[in-house]
N, C-alpha and C positions, 0 to 999 in steps of 0.2 A: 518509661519513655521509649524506650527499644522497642517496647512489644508494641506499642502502635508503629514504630517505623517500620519494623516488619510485617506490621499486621495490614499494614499498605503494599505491601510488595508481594507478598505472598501471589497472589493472583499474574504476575509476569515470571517469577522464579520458584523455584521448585523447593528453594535451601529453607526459603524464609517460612514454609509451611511449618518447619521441627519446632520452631520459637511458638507455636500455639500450645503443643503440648507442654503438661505442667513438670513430668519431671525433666525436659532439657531445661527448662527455664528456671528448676532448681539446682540442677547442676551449676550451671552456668552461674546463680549467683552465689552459691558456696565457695564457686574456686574464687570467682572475683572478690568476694567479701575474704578468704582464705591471702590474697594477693594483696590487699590492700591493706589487712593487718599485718600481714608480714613483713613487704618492704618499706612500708611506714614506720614500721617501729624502729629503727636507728633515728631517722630522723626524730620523733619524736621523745624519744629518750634524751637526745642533743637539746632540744628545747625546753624541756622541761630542767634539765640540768642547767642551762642558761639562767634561766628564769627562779633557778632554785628552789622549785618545787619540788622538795623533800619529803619522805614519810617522817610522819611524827610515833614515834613507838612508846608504846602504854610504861611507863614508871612501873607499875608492879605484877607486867609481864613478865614470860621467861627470860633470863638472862641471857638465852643464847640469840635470844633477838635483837640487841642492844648494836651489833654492828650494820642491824638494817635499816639505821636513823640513816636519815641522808637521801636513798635511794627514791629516784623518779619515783611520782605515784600521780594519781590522776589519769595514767593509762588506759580509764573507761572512754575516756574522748576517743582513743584511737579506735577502741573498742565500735562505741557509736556511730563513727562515720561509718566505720567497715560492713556496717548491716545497713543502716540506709541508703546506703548511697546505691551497693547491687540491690537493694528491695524498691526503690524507686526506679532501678533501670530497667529490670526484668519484669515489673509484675505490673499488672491490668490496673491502675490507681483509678481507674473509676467503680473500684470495689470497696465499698463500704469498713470491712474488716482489715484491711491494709493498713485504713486513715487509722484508727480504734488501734492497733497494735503497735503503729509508730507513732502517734502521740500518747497514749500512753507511756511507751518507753521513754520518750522523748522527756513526760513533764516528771516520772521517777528519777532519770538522769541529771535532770535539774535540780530535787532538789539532795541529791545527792553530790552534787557541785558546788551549790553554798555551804554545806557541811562540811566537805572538803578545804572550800578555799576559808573558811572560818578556822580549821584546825593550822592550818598552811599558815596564817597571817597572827595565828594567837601563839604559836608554835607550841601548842599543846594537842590533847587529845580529845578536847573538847570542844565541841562545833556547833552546831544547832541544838537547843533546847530540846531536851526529850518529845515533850507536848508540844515544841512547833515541827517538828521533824515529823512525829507523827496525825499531826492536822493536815498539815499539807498533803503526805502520803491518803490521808484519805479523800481528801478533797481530789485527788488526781482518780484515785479509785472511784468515786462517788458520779464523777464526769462519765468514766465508764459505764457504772450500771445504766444511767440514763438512756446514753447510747445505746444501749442494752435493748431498753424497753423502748424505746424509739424504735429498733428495728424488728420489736416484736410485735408491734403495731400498723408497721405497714401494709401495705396492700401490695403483692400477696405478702403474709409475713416473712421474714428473713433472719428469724430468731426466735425463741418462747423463754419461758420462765419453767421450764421444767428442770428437774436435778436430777442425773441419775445415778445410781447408785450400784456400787462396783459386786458382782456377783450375786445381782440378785435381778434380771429381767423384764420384772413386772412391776417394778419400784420406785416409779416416776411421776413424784409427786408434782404439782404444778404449785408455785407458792409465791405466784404474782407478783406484787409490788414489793415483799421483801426481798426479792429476788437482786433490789441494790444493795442492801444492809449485806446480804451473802457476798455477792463482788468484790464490796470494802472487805470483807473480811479474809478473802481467799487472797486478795491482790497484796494485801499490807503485808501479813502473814507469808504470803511467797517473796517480797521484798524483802522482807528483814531477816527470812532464815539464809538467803542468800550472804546479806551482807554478815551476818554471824558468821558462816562460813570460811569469808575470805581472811584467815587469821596465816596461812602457809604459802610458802610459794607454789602456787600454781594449781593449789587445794580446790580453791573456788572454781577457777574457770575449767580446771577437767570435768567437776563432778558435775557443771554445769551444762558443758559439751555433750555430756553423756543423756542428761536428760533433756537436751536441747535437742537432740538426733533420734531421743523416742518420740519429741512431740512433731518433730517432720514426718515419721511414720503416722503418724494417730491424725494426722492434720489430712493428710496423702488420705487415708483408706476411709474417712469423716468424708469426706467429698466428692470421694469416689460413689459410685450409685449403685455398684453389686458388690463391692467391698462391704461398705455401710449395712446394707441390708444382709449381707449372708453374718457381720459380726451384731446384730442388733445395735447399731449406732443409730443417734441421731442423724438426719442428710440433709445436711446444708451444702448444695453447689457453689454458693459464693465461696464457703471456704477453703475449699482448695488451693487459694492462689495464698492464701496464709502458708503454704505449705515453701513457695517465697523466701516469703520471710523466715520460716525456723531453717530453714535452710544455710542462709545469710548467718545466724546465729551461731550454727554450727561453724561453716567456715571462718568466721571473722573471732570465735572463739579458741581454733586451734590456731591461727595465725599470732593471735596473743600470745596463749598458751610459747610459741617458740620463744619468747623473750619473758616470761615470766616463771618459766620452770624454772626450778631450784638449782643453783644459788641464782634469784628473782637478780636481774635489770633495768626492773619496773614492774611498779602494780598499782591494779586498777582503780583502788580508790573507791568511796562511794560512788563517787559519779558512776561506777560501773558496774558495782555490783547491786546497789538498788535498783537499776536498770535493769539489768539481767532478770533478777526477781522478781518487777513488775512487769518484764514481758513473757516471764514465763507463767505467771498466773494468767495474764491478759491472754494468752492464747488457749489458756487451760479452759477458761468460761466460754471463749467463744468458739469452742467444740465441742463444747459441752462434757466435759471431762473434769471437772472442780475435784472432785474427790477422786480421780486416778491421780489427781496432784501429787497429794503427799505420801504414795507409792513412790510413781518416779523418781520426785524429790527425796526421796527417802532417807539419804543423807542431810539435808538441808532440816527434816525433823527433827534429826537425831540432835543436831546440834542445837536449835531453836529449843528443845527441850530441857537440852542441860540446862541453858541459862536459866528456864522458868524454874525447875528442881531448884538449883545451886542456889539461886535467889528467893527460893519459897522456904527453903532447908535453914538457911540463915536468918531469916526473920521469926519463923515460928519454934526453932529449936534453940536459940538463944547464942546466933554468931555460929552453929556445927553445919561444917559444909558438904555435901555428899562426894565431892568432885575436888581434886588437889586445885584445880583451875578450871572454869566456865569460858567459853564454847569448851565443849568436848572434846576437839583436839589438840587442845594445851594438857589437857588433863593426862594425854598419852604421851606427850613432851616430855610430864615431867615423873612420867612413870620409868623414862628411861629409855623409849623409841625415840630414834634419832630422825629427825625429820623428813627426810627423805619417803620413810617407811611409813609413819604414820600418813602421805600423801599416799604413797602407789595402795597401801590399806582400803583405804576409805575409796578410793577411787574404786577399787575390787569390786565395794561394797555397792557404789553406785551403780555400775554394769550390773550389779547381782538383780538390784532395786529394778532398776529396767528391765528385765528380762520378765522377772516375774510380772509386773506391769502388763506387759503387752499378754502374757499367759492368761489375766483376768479377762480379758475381752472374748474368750469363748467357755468362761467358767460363770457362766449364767445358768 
């Protein structure tokens, strides 16, 4: 909405010209998104305490989680406003990829809300049905690829169905209409390793921050037109104003991050972590970067993985588990890292993941 106000003004004052370009208008909505999760979150810790929406904490988790029954959770809403609200005020919404990245987000947060408020009301740990949990998640997916291909169709196109493939330049297969079935599968897969994630104070939303701040890079130089060409990207100009948005993401991520570092005052819940994970898939496709995903995310693997081992190790080895504890880091809980450590750890690891990430884009 600003950026047409100023995009009207521009032509009388001199100021309103800065608000064209993409990185003041990501500045600008990191700090507000940064601003809005920040001095929101009292308040919304108050309300949620009111309203006694408590964390419910797993029966045969660590023991040292046992004093975190109680605590606000549902803090993805705080989360949620804080990225839309500056991604609707700063960026161009007559941009196709905007709508696609916040309804997305939008319909993962959702149903990561009934889930939440199913555990909240049954006062256990058990919320939505496995298989309705993940129907939904894909039907929210499956809306996207559509999208997808709708916009690969247009006149001129504004998307394709090509995949490209990290470290290898020439690699670029075109695989049409499966190209939904791949969306569902990146989008759910980034959704759920996220919410595996979120088991520590503040576990989830650093590591997420971290790959939330490579994909404003990778969105930034994607859209950029000598950027894009000198790193062999895909160039799509619409999407630079995605860059917005992971912007928002960022800030509205570290503004959490102050009220849910260790020892947490609130946390995010489903509502906010399947969120997070389907908009960090959702921006991954729509830059064409699906497979730099689980680089970035690289933590988010690691952890999605245990649970597949620890659950595949149990069924086919007769009850023997590889892992004292699935996700991955309970398993370093109860190896004896105090929590603290097992977060600043993995978060290392995240920054480590990024780095290398961005290194693959001239190792073609």
């Amino acid at each position: 909405m600003l950026y047409f106000l100023f995009e009207g003004l521009h032509s009388r004052w001199a100021f309103p010209n800065v608000v064209q370009y993409i990185t003041f208008r990501t500045a600008a909505a990191s700090i507000t998104a940064f601003l809005i999760s920040l001095l929101f979150g009292p308040w919304m810790i108050r309300r949620l305490r009111a309203f006694q929406i408590g964390q419910v904490v797993r029966i045969d988790g660590p023991a040292s989680h046992k004093p975190k029954a109680g605590t606000p959770t549902m803090g993805g809403l705080l989360i949620l406003t804080a990225v839309f609200i500056p991604t609707l005020l700063w960026a161009n919404l007559t941009n196709p990829d905007i709508w696609i990245a916040v309804l997305s987000t939008a319909g993962f947060g959702a149903i990561g809300f009934a889930d939440d408020y199913l555990k909240i009301t049954r006062k256990n740990t058990h919320g939505l049905f496995a298989r309705y949990k993940m129907a939904a998640q894909c039907l929210v997916a499956l809306g996207v690829g559509v999208a997808l291909i709708a916009l690969s169709r247009h006149a001129p196109p504004l998307y394709n169905t090509h995949v490209l493939f990290p470290f290898f330049k020439d690699l670029i297969p075109d695989i049409g209409l499966f190209y939904i079935l791949f969306v569902v599968l990146v989008l759910v897969a980034s959704s759920n390793t996220v919410n595996l994630t979120d088991g520590l104070d503040g576990l989830a939303i650093s590591t997420f921050a971290v790959s939330a701040a490579t994909f404003t890079a990778l969105t930034y130089v994607t859209g950029h037109a000598r950027f894009s060409e000198y790193l062999l990207l895909v160039h799509f100009p619409p999407v630079a104003e995605l860059t917005i948005f992971c912007g928002s993401l960022v800030g509205a991520s570290l503004g959490f991050l102050w009220w849910n570092a260790h020892p947490a005052e609130i946390f995010m819940g489903d509502v906010g972590s399947l969120a997070l994970g389907g908009a960090l898939g959702t921006v991954a496709v729509l830059i064409k970067q699906e497979l730099l995903l689980p680089i970035v995310g690289g933590v988010f693997v690691l952890e999605g993985l245990s649970v597949i081992i620890q659950v595949g190790s149990y069924k086919l080895r007769g009850g023997k588990r590889v892992f004292r504890m699935a996700p991955l880091h309970h398993h370093f809980e109860l190896i004896g890292w105090a929590e603290p450590k097992v977060i600043t750890r993995f978060l290392i690891l995240a920054i480590v993941f990024a780095l290398f990430s961005l290194t693959t884009l001239k190792l073609r």
